[in-house]
N, C-alpha and C positions, 0 to 999 in steps of 0.2 A: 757491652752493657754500659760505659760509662759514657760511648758516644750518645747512646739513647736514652739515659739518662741525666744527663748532665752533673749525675753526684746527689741527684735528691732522696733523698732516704726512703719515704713510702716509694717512689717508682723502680728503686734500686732490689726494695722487701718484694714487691709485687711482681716482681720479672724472676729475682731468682724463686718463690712460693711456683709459680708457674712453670719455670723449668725447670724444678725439680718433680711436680707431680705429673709434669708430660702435656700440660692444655698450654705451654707456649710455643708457638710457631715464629721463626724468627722475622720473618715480616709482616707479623701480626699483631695487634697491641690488647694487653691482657685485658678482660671485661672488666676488671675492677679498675683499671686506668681510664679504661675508654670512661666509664661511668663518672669518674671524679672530673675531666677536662671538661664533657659534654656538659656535667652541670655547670660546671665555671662560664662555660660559653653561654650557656641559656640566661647569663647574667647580663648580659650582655646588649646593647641596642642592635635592634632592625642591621640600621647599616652599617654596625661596628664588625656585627657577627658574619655578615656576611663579606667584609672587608677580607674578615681572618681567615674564611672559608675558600678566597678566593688566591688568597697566598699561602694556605697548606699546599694548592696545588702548587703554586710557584716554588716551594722549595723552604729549607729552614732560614736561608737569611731573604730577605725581602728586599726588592726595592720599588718605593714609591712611583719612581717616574714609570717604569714598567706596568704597577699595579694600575696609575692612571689610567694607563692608555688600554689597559683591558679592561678596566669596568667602565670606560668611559665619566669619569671623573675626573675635579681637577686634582691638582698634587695638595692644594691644602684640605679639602674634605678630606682626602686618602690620611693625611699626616693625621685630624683631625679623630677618622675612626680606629687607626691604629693605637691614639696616643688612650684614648679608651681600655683599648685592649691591654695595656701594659699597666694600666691602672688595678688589673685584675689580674696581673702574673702571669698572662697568657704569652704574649711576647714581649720584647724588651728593647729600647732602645741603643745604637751603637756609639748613639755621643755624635758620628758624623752628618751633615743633615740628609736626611731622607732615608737613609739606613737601621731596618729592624732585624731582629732575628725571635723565632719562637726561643722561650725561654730552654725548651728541652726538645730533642727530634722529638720525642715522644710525645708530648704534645701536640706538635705538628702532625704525627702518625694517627694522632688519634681523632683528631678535627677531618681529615683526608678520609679517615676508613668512617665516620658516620657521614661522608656525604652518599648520597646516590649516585647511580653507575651515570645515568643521563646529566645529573648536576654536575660531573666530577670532567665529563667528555667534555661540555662545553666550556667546563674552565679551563680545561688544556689547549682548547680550540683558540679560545681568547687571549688567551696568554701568547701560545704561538705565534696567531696575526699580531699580536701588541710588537712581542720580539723581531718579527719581519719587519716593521712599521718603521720601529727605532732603530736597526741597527741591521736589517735587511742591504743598506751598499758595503757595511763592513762586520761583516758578521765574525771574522776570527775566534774574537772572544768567545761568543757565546753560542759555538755551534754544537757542542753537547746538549747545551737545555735547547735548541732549536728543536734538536734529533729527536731528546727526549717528548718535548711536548708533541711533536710531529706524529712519532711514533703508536701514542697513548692514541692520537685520533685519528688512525691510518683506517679507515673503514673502506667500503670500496665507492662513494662519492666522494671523498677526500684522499683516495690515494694518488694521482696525479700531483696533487700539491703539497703533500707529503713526503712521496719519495725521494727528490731532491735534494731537499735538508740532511734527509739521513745517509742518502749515499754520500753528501758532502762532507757530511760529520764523518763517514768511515773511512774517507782517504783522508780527509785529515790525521785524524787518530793515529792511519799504516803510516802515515808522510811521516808524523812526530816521533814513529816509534813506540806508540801503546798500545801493542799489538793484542792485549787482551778487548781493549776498549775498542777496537777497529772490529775484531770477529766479533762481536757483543753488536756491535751497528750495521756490518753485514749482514748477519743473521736478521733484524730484523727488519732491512732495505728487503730481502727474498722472502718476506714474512708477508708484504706489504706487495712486490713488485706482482707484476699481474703476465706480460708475457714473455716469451719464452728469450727471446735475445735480451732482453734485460737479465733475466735470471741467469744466464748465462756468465756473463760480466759479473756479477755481484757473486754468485758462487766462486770464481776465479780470485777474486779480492779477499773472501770468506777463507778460499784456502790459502791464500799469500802468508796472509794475518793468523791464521792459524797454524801454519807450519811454524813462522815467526815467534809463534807468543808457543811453543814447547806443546803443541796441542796434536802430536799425528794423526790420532783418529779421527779428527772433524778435517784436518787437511784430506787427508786421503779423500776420504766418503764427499767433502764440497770436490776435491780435483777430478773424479769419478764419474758423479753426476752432471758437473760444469761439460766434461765431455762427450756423455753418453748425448747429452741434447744438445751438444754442437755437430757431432758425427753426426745424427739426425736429420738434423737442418743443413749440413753439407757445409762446414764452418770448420775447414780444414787448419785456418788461424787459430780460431780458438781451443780444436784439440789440442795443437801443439802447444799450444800458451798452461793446459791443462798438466801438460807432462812435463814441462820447465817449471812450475813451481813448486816442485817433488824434485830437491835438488839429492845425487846422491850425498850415501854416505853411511854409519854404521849398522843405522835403522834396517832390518833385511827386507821387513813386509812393505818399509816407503822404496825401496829397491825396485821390490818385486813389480807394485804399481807402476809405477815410474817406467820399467822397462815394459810392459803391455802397452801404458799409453805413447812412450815413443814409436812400438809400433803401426802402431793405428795412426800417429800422425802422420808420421815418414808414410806410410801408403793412402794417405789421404792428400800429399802433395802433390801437384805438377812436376813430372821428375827434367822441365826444362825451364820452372822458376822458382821461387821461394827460394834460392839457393841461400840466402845467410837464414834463415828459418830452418833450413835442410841441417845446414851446418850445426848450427846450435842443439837441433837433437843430436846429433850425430858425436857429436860431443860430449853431451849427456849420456850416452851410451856407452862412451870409451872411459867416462866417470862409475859407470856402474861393474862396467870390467873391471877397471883396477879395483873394486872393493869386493867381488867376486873373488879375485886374486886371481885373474884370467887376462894375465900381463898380454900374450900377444894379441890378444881380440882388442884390447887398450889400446896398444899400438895404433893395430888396424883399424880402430874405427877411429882414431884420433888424426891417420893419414889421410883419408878419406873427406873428414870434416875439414883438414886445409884447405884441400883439393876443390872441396865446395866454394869455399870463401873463397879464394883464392881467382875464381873463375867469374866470384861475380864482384870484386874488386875492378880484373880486369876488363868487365864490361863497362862497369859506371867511369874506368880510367879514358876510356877509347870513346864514349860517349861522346865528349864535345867534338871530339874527331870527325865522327859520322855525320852530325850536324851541318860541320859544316862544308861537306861535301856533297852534303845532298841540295838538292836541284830546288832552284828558286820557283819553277813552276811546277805543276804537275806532271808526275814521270810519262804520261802517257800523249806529252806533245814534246817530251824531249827524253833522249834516254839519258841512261845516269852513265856517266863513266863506267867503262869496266877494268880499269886497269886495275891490279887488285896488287896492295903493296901488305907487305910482312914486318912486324914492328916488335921489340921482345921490351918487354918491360917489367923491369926488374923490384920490385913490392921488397916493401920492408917488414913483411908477414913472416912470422913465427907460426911454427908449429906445435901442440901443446904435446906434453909427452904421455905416457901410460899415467901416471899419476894427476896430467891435469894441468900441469904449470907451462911454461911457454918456455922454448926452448930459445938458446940462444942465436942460433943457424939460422938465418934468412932463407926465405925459398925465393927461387925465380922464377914467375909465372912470365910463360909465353901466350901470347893472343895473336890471334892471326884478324887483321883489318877487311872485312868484306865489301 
């Protein structure tokens, strides 16, 4: 209440009258509010009002050079209609130059909720392009209100050029660690995305962020679905990707999940590649034992998982080997050597134990050179 009202006493009287007698909605602004701003603004000139109409949508604090470049004006008209506006208590200047803010969110709530749905889209629209315009080579800053405006006008002519912002804004967010604000931007990238390998990816992100931000049941149900339409599509990656971000641990029902989709994964692999893929379920698996309390299946599938890695270390080690034994023309105008030598090579791979940690013991993988 104090953010949206800023401390003013009627707005302060009218929100709590409202939420006590049940007609206030929290992202709704009360009819006796909307009533007193709307007349303030009716007081208002042609281009002042619609100056102020055009920065509800942009947010409670404003900035001119932004506003320019979406109404297509210069910065001093813009300064010009604003400074109108503040003349009427509608917003207020910050002392720095070009910088306003509505006096009250509510205010700003209340100018936003008497626009129409069609006037309110294409100031989102505008504002968008404006922000692309300005600040499109280095967006960091402002890829939240990118998302957001992106989002408000994700229709399906504008989803193409929408999407982007917002998947950007939601790795960002996961990258930062605001894993509420990342599933909040996922969700609405798959709100927005249109086919099915897209959807895929962003449901995977949906569940990262949301396992992340303490949310299981939106993690399960995105890791679930992220899979059921990769198994589909025959996206043996992305199942597995689907059963790695269900890490175990004391949750039973994120276990339970977790251990069906490693199944599905692990039979959905090549059982003669994806080996550190292989491994890393296999892994996962000897995680879900030990908290089953199923110590030697831990073990064993934690032996197993070396055993994977371990073999495909030793390929990419022997790698430059083969190269360059192999024949500078085509094998079929020269044969290749057959002398076939044995080589052991000793890896400084660990193996994890029943609980998951790496042990100390070195293994030695043996490779045979062909």
């Amino acid at each position: 209440m104090v953010t949206c009202t800023g401390g003013n006493p009627f707005f302060v009287e009218q929100l709590a009258r409202a939420s006590a007698d049940g007609t206030w909605e929290r992202d709704e602004v009360p009819r006796s509010v909307l009533d007193v701003v709307t007349a303030r603004a009716t007081q208002l000139g042609a281009a002042s009002r619609r100056m102020v109409e055009l920065g509800s949508v942009f947010g409670v604090d404003l900035d001119v050079t932004v506003l320019a470049e979406a109404s297509g004006e210069d910065a001093a008209t813009v300064v010009s209609s604003l400074d109108q506006a503040v003349g009427h208590g509608i917003i207020e200047s910050l002392g720095a130059p070009g910088r306003y803010r509505f006096v009250h969110a509510l205010e700003r709530d209340a100018v936003l909720a008497s626009l129409p749905s069609s006037q309110r889209l294409d100031a989102h629209h505008r504002v968008a392009q404006a922000l692309v315009e300005l600040h499109g080579l280095d967006p960091a800053d402002h890829l939240g209100s990118l998302a957001r405006h992106w989002s408000a006008v994700a229709t399906t002519a504008r989803r193409d050029e929408a999407l982007p912002w917002v998947v950007r804004a939601a790795d960002d967010a996961l990258r930062r660690g605001a894993y509420d604000d990342a599933a909040r931007l996922y969700s609405d990238a798959i709100r927005i995305a249109g086919s099915a390998d897209r959807r895929v990816q962003l449901l995977l992100g949906l569940g990262r962020a949301a396992f992340l931000a303490g949310e299981p049941d939106t993690a399960i149900k995105a890791a679930t679905e992220a899979a059921d339409l990769a198994e589909f599509r025959g996206d043996a990656a992305s199942v597995s990707a689907a059963a790695l971000l269900l890490e175990a641990g004391t949750n039973e029902r994120i276990n339970a999940e977790a251990a069906d989709l490693c199944r599905s994964a692990l039979a959905g692999l090549l059982p003669d590649r994806d080996q550190p893929l292989r491994a890393r379920l296999v892994a996962l698996q000897s995680h879900l034992a030990f908290y089953a309390g199923d110590l030697p299946a831990a073990d064993g599938y934690s032996a197993h998982a070396g055993l994977a890695l371990e073999g495909e270390l030793c390929d990419l080690a022997l790698r430059p080997r083969r190269a360059r034994r192999r024949p500078a023309r085509p094998s079929s105008t020269r044969k290749r050597p057959g002398a076939h030598r044995r080589t052991e090579l000793v890896t400084g791979l660990t193996r994890p134990n029943a609980a998951g940690r790496l042990s100390s013991t070195p293994n030695r993988a043996r490779c045979r050179v062909r």
